[in-house]
N, C-alpha and C positions, 0 to 999 in steps of 0.2 A: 636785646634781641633785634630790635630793630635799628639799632645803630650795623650792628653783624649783617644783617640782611641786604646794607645800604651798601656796605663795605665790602661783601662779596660779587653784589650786580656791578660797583664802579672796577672793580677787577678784571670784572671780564670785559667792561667795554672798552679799557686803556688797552687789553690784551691787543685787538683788529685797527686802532685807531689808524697806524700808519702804512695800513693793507693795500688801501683801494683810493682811487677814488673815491666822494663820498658827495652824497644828496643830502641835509640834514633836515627834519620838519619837526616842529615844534608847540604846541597846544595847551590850551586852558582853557578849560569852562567849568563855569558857575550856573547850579541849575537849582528847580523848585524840585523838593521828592517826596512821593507819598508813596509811606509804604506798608502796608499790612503781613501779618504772620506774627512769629515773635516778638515784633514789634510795629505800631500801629502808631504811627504821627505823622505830621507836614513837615520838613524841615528845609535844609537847605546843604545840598552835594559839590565838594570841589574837585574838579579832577586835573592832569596834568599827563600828556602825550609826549615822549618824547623818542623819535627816528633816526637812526643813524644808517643810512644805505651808501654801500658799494659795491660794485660789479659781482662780488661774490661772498664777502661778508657784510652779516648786518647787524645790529643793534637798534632793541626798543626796550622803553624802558613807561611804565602805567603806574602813577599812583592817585589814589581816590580815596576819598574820607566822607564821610557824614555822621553828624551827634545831631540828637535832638533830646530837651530838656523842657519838664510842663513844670509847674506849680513847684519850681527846685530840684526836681526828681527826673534823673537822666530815663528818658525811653526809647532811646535807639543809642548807636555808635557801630560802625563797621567802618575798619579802615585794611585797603588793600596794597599790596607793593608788589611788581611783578617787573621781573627783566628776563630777557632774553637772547644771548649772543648765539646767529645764526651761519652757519656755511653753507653757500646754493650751489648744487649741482644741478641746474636746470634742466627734465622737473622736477627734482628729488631737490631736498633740504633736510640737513642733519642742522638739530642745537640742543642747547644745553638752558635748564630754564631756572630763575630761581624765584622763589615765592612768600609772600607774607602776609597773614591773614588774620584778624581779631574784628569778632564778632560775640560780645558776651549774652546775648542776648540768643545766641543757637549753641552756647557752652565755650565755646571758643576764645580764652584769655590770647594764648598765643596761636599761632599756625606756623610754622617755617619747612617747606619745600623745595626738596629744591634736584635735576635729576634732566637724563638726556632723551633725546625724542627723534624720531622721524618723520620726516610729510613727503607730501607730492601735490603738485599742480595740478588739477585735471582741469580746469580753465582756468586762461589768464591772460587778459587785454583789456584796453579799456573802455570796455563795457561792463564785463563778467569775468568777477575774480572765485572759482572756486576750489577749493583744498581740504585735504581732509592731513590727520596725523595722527600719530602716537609716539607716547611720552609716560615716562612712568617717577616717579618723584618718593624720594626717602624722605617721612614725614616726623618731623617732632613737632606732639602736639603738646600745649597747657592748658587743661580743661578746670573751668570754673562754672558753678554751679550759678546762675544767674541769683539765686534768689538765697543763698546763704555764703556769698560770696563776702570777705576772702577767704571763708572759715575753709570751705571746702574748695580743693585745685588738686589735680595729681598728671601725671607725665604719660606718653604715650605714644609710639614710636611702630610706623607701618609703613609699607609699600600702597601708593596709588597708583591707578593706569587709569589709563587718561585715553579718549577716543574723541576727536574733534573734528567739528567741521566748521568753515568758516566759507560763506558765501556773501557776495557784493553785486549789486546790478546797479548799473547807471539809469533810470530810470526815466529823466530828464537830462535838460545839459546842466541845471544846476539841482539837481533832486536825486539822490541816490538811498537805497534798501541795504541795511547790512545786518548778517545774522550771525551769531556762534553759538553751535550747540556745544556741549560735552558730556559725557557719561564717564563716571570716575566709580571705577572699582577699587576697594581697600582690600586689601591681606588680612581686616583688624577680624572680623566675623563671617561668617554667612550671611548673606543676604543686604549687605553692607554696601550702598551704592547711593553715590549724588549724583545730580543731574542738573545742569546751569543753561539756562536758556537766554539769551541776549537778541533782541530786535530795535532795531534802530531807523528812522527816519532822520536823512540829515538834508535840510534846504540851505546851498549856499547864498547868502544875501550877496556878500562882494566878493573880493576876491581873498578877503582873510575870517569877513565874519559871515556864521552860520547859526541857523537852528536847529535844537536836535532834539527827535521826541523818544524815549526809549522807556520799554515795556521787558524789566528781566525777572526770573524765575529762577529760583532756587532752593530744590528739592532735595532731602534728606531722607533716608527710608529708614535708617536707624539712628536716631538722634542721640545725643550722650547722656541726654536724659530723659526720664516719663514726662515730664511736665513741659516738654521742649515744642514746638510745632512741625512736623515733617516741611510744608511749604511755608516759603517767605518771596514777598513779591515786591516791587521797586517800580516805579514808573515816574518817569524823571521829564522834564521841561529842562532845555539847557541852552545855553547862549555860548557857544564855542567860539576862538580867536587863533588865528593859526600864523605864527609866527615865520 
């Protein structure tokens, strides 16, 4: 699955490659994470940015991992994969997103989404970048029971909608606030809705390296399982490098 998820995101980025002009930016950091909820240790987060801009299409492409292991016995792991190939009609943006998610520690062996969306500008210069969108993603899920896993896994297959907003302020000349919220509604039940909260402090040291302090939230109101935690929280120390 995740070799499939890698090989669908590079699809669509080869699709724009020879569109536009093109900006490219490129990132790594390595951070400390503690995180409580379903899971509750110190460990250590890698993550990897990667931007491809032109005049009117774009590509990005996020992947981030974290395991933590005590006394032999794994207590965390959540690893994300996310691309996105975009078309600006400036201030509107249509794209198409795809997504990868395993977390077994909130039921989740496999995640793959993937599906088209709309936004708009409603600021944007460089001070204050703010937008909102919607996005709605055909889901196959593979659920594993954390805790009598691999006995029990079964299959699972829904519409999310997705309501985001994504805000930035320059705050300093080297200090900036960046937030994204979202609210994802499922087709799977009533009353079935997550909620992912990301704030971030980033102080650039030079001109490639930074530090970043980030405080995320992610809230389940019906979880796959009883014995599951609706919140799980992340608060990361990280040392960024920008290519």
């Amino acid at each position: 699955m995740i070799y499939l998820i890698f090989y669908l995101i590079l699809s669509l980025f080869s699709f724009s490659f020879a569109l536009d002009e093109k900006k490219q930016n490129f990132s790594v950091s390595l951070g400390v994470v503690s995180t409580s909820g379903n899971s509750q240790t110190t460990t250590v987060r890698g993550n990897v940015n990667y931007t491809h801009k032109g005049e009117t299409w774009r590509e990005y492409l996020k992947f981030s991992a974290l395991y933590g292991e005590s006394k032999g016995e794994k207590n965390a792991e959540r690893i994300e994969a996310w691309g996105r190939l975009e078309r600006r009609f400036f201030p509107v943006f249509i794209f198409w997103d795809i997504d990868y998610y395993r977390n077994p520690f909130q039921g989740y062996k496999h995640s793959i989404g993937t599906g088209p969306g709309v936004g708009i500008y409603i600021f944007k210069n460089e001070k204050i970048y703010l937008s909102t969108s919607y996005y709605v993603y055909r889901i196959y899920n593979e659920l594993t029971d954390k805790y009598t896993a691999p006995i029990t896994n079964y299959i699972e297959r829904y519409f999310l909608h997705h309501i985001e907003e994504r805000f930035r302020i320059k705050l300093l000349e080297n200090v900036k606030f960046k937030q994204r919220i979202i609210y994802k509604l499922t087709s799977r039940t009533n009353k079935d809705y997550f909620i992912t909260a990301e704030n971030s402090l980033e102080n650039r040291i030079t001109k490639n390296l930074s530090m970043e302090i980030s405080y995320n939230l992610n809230y389940q109101n019906l979880p796959v399982e009883d014995n599951i935690k609706k919140l799980d929280t992340i608060f990361i120390t990280s040392i960024k490098y920008t290519f």
